[in-house]
C-alpha positions as CSV (number, residue, x, y, z in Angstrom):
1,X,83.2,126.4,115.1
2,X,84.9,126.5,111.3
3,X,87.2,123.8,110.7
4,X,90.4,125.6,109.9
5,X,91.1,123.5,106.4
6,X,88.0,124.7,104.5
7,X,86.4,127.5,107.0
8,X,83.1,125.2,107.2
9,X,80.7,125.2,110.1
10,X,78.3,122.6,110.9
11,X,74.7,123.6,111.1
12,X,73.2,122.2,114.4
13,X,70.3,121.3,111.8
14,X,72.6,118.7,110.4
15,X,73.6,116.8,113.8
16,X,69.7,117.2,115.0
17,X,68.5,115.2,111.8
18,X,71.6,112.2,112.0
19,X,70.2,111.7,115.7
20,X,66.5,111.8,114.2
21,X,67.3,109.0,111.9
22,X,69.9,106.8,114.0
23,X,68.3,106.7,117.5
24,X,64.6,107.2,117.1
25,X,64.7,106.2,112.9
26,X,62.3,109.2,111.2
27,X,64.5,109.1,107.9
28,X,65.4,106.8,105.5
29,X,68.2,109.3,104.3
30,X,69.6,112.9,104.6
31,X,71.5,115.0,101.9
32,X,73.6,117.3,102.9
33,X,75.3,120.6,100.7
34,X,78.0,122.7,101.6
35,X,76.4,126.2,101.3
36,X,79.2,129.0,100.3
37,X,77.2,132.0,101.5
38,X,77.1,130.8,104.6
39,X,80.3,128.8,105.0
40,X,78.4,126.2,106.2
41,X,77.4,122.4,106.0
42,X,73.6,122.6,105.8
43,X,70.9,119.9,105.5
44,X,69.8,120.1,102.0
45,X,66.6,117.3,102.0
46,X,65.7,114.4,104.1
47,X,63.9,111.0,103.1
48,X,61.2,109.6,105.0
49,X,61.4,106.1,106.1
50,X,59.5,104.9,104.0
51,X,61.6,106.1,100.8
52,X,63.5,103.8,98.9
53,X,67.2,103.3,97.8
54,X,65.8,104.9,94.5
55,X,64.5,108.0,95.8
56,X,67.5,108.3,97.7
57,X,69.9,108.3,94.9
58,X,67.3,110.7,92.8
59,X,68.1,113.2,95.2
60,X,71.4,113.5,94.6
61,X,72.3,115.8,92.1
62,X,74.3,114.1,89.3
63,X,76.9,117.2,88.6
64,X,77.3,118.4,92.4
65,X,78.7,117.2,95.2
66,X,76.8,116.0,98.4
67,X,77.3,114.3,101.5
68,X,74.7,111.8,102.6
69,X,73.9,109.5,105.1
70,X,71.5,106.5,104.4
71,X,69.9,104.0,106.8
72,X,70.2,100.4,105.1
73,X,67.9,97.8,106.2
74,X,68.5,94.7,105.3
75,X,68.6,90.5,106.5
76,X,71.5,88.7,107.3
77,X,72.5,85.1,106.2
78,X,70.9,84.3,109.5
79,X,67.9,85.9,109.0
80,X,68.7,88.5,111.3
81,X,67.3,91.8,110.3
82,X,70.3,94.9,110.7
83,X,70.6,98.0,109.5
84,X,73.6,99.9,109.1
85,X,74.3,104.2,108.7
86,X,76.3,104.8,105.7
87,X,78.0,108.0,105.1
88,X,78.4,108.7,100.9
89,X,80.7,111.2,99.8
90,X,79.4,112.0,96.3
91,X,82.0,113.8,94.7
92,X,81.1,113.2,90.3
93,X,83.6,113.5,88.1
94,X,82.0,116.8,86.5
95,X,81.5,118.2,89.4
96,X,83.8,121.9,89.7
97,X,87.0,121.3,91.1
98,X,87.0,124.0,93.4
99,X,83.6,122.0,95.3
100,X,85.5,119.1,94.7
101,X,88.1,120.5,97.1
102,X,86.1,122.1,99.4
103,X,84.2,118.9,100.3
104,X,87.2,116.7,100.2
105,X,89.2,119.1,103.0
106,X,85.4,119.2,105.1
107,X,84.8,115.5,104.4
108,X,86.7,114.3,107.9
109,X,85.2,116.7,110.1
110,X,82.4,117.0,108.8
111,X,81.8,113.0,109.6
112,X,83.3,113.4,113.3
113,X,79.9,115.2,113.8
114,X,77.9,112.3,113.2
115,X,78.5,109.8,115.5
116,X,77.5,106.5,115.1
117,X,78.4,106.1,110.7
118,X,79.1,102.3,110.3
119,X,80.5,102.4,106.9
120,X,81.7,105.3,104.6
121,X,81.5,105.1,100.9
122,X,83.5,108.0,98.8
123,X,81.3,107.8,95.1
124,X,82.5,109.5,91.8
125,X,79.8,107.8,89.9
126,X,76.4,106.4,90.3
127,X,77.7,102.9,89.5
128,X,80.0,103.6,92.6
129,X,77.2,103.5,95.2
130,X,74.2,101.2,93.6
131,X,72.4,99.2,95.4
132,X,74.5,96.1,95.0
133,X,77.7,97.6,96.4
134,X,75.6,99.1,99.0
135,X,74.5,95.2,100.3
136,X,77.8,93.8,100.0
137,X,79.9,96.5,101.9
138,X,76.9,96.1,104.7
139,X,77.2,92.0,105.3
């Protein structure tokens, strides 16, 4: 089922994987590409649990764009321990403008998909989605 904005299909790959890491927790994080070919959003790598923040954001390719969820662990004021799914649309500045576009117009259906994103971050730069502005938009 294409959405008819951008023509992109979901692979079933994709929705499998966001249910692998929100209800029974086997990834840390999963990257996802628009593939062109295929006219189709595709998983591109997952992280293991036991992958950090860092790893996460070194899979991301600095001049492309990229969808990605990441599983945030962290402790409350309370000393409760949470975690929280965030979706990242990485969209860089150099990027092409035609991917630019593409993922922009397949961002919002592409999310509907995956059900059960807490917050959504759109990044143009690294400094956009570190660490630290992870934490705070997660309390």
């Amino acid at each position: 089922m294409a959405n008819s904005a951008s023509g992109m299909a979901v692979h079933d790959d994709c929705k499998l994987k966001f249910l692998d890491l929100k209800a029974k927790r086997k990834f840390r994080f999963i990257v996802f590409k628009i593939d062109e070919n295929i006219q189709q959003v595709t998983v591109e790598r997952v992280g293991g649990h036991d992958e950090t923040y860092n790893n996460f954001l070194a899979a991301i390719p600095a001049n492309e764009c990229r969808y990605a969820v990441y599983d945030f662990d962290f402790t409350t004021d309370e000393n409760c321990q949470k975690s929280k799914i965030f979706f990242i649309a990485w969209s860089p500045d150099s990027s092409k403008i035609r991917s630019k576009m593409l993922y922009a117009s397949s961002r919002d259906r592409f999310k509907r998909e995956l059900d059960g994103i807490q917050v959504e971050l759109q990044a143009t730069d690294p400094s956009e989605m570190s660490i630290d502005i992870i934490k705070a938009r997660a309390i």
